[in-house]
C-alpha positions in Angstrom: -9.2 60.6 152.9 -8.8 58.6 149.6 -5.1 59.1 149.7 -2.6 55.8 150.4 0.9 55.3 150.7 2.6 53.5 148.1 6.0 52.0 149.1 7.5 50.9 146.1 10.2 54.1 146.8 11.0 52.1 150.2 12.1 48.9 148.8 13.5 50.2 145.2 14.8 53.6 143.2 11.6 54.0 141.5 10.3 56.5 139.3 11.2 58.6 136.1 10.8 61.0 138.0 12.8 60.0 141.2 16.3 61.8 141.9 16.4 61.3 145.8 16.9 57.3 145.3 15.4 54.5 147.5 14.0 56.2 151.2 15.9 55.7 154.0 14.1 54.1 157.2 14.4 57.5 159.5 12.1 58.7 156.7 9.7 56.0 156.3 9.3 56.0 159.9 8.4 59.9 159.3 6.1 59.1 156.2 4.0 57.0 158.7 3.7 58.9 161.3 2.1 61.8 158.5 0.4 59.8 157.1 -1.4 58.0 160.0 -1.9 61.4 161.8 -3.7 62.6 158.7 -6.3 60.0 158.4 -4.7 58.3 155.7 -5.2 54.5 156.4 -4.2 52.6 153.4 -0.5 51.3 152.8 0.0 49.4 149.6 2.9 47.4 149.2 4.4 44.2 147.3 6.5 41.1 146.9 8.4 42.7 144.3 9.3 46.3 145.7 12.7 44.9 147.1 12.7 44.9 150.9 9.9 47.4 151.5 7.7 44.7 153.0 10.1 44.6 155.8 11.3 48.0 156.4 7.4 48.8 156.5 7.3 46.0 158.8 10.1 47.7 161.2 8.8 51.2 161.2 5.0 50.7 162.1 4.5 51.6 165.6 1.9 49.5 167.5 -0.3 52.5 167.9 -1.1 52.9 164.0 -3.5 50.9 162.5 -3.2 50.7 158.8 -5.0 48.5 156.1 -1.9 46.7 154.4 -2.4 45.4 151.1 0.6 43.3 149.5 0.9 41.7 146.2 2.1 38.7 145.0 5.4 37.7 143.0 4.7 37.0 138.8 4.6 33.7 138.3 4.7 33.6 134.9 4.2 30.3 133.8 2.1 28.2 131.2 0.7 26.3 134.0 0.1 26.3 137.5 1.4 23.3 139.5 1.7 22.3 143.3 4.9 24.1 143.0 3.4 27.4 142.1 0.8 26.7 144.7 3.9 26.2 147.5 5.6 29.3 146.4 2.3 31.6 146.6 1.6 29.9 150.2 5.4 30.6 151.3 5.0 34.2 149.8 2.1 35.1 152.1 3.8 33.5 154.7 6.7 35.6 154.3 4.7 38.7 154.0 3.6 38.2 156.9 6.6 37.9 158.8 8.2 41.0 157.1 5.0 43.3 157.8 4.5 41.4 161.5 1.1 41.0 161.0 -0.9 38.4 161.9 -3.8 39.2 158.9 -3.5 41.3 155.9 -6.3 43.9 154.2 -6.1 42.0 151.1 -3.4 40.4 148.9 -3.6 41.5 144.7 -2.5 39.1 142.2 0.5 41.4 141.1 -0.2 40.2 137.3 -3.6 39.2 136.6 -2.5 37.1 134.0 -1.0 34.2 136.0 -4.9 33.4 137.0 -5.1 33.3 133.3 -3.2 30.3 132.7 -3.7 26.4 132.6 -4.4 25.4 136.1 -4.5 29.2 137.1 -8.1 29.2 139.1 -5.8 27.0 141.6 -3.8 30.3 142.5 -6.7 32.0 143.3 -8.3 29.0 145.6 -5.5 29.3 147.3 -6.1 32.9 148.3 -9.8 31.9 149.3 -8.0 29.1 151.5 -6.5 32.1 153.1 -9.4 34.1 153.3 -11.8 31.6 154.8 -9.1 31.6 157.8 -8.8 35.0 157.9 -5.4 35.5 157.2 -6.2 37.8 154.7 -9.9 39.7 154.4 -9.5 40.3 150.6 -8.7 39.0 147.4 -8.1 41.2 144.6 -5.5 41.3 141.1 -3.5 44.4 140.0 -4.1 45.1 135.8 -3.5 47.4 133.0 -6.8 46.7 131.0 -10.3 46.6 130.0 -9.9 43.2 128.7 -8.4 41.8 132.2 -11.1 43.2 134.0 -13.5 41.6 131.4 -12.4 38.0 132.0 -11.8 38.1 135.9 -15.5 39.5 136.1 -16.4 36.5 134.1 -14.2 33.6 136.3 -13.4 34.8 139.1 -15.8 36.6 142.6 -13.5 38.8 143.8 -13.0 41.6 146.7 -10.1 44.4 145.2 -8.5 46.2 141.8 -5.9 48.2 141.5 -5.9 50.0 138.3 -4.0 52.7 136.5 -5.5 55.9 136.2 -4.5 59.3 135.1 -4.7 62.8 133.5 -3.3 61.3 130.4 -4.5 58.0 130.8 -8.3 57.9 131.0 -9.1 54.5 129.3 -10.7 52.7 132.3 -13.0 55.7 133.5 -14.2 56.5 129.7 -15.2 53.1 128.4 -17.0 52.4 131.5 -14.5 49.8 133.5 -15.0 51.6 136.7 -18.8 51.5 136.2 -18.9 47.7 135.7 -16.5 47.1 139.1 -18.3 49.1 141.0 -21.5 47.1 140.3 -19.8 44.2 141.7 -19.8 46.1 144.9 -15.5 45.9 143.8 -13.4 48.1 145.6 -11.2 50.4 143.4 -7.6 51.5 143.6 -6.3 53.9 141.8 -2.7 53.7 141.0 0.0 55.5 138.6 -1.8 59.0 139.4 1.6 60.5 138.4 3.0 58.2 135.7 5.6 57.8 137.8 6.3 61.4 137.9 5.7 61.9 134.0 3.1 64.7 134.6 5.4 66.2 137.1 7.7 66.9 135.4 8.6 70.3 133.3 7.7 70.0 129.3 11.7 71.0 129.4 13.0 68.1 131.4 10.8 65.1 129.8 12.9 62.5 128.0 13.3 62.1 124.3 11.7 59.0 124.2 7.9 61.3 125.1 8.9 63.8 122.2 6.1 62.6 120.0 3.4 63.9 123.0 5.6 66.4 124.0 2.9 69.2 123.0 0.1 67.2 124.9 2.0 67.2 127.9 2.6 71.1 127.1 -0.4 72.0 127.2 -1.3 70.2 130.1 1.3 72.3 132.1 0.1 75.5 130.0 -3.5 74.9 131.4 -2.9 74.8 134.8 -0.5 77.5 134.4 -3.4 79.3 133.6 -5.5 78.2 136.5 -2.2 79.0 138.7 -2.3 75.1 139.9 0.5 72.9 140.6 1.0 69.5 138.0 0.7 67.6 141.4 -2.7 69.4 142.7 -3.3 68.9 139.0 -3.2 65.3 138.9 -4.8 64.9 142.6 -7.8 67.1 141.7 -8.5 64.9 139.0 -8.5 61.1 140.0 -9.8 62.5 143.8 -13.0 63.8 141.8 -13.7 60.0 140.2 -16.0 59.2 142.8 -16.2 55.7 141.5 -12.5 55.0 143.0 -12.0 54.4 146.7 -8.3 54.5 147.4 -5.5 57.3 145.5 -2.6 55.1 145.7 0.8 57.5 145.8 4.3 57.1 146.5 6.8 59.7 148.1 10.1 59.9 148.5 10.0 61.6 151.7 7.9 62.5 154.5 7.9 67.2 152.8 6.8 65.2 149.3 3.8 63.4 151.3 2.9 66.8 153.3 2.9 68.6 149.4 0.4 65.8 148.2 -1.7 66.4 151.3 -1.8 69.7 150.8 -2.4 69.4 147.3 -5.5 66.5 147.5 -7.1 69.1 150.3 -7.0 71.9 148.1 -9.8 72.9 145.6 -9.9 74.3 142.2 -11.1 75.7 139.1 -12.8 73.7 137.0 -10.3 71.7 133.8 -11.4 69.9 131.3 -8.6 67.0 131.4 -10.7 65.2 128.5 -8.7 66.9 125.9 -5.8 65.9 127.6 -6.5 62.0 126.8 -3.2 59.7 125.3 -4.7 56.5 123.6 -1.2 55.3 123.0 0.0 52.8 125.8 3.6 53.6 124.4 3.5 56.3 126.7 0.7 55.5 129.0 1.8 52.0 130.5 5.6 52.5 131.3 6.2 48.8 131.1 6.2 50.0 127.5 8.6 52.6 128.2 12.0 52.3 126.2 14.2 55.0 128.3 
């Protein structure tokens, strides 16, 4: 199965959509235990989603063998000195120790664009340090663009992407990003397959701030109306049909929302054409842009 857990709900209340808050540890223990007796084998996780490292870390049970993949914290600097090269080694460290593992899947750059930076390649040497002592099996960076993906291809040899991909955002599967990766022999993950609970949402409920898509996103709930589909088995039909992407990376609140998405990814439907339901503006596409 393509599906993996996100866990930025574990550490964080995250989501536009989110009204159940940050998820307790009875349920993440619950989430697992789904997830793991499904086939689902990826957990994705991060520096930055408050203390979800560690709450994953004390609710895997030592018969469930997941791939972890963590990210690290922004740097965001103009250049990259032995003390940016400390705190990425004590970050990993600390990973580590929250998730009690003695290796990790594969560690993202959480924003590309620290690599980008004076002295920046020395961030990713690090991460090879790492991976030539197996500490971590791959190196990968989480971005938002074609031009990102452009430049690491050119600098950098690397193992992992996580990218976002949607019904409404479409960029990186129609001007050929996914094609390029995947010649690399790059694995692909998928992430924002929701908009954080944007396309979940009814047309009535969606804040102001979307009012000048508002009929796109109408229209998307009119079609599969039609097709008598759910905006979640929507949204998984479409990304789990991109053959080109390897891992579906979702987050749930609770262990009855991760049982819906299974359900959901498992089912099959009617053919949609989700071209026409396209959004070229990152206003509304990249919440980082968000002003709500």
């Amino acid at each position: 199965m393509k599906l993996g857990i996100g866990t930025a709900q574990f550490g964080l209340n995250y989501g536009i959509s989110n009204t159940f808050g940050q998820t307790n540890v009875h349920e993440v223990k619950n989430i697992l235990k789904i997830a793991h007796s499904n086939k689902i084998t990826l957990i994705d996780t991060a520096n930055l989603y408050g203390n979800s490292e560690k709450i994953v870390g004390e609710s895997l049970e030592s018969s469930q063998e997941f791939k972890i993949v963590t990210k690290t914290k922004y740097f965001n600097t103009t250049e990259v000195t032995q003390a940016q090269i400390k705190q990425l080694k004590s970050s990993i460290y600390k990973s580590l120790s929250n998730l009690n593992a003695q290796n990790l899947y594969g560690v993202m750059f959480h924003n590309a664009n620290d690599v980008f930076c004076k002295g920046g390649e020395r961030l990713y040497l690090e991460l090879e340090n790492f991976k030539n002592q197996k500490i971590i099996a791959k190196i990968g960076f989480s971005v938002y663009s074609q031009e990102q993906i452009e430049i690491l291809l050119k600098h950098f040899s690397f193992d992992l992407i996580q990218l976002p991909i949607n019904i409404l955002d479409q960029k990186l599967l129609i001007n050929g990003a996914l094609k390029n990766l995947k010649k690399h022999n790059i694995e692909i993950h998928a992430r924002s397959v929701f908009l954080q609970g944007l396309l979940l949402m009814p047309p009535s409920n969606i804040p102001a701030y979307f009012q000048p898509i508002h009929n796109l996103l109408k229209q998307f709930h009119d079609a599969i109306k039609e097709q008598n589909i759910s905006p979640i088995q929507a949204a998984l039909y479409f990304v789990k049909n991109i053959e080109l992407l390897d891992h579906i990376i979702i987050g749930v609140n609770n262990s009855s929302q991760l049982i819906e998405n299974i359900d959901a990814y498992n089912l099959n439907t009617s053919y949609i054409n989700f071209e026409k339901f396209v959004c070229l503006d990152e206003s509304f596409t990249n919440p980082s842009n968000w002003k709500i």
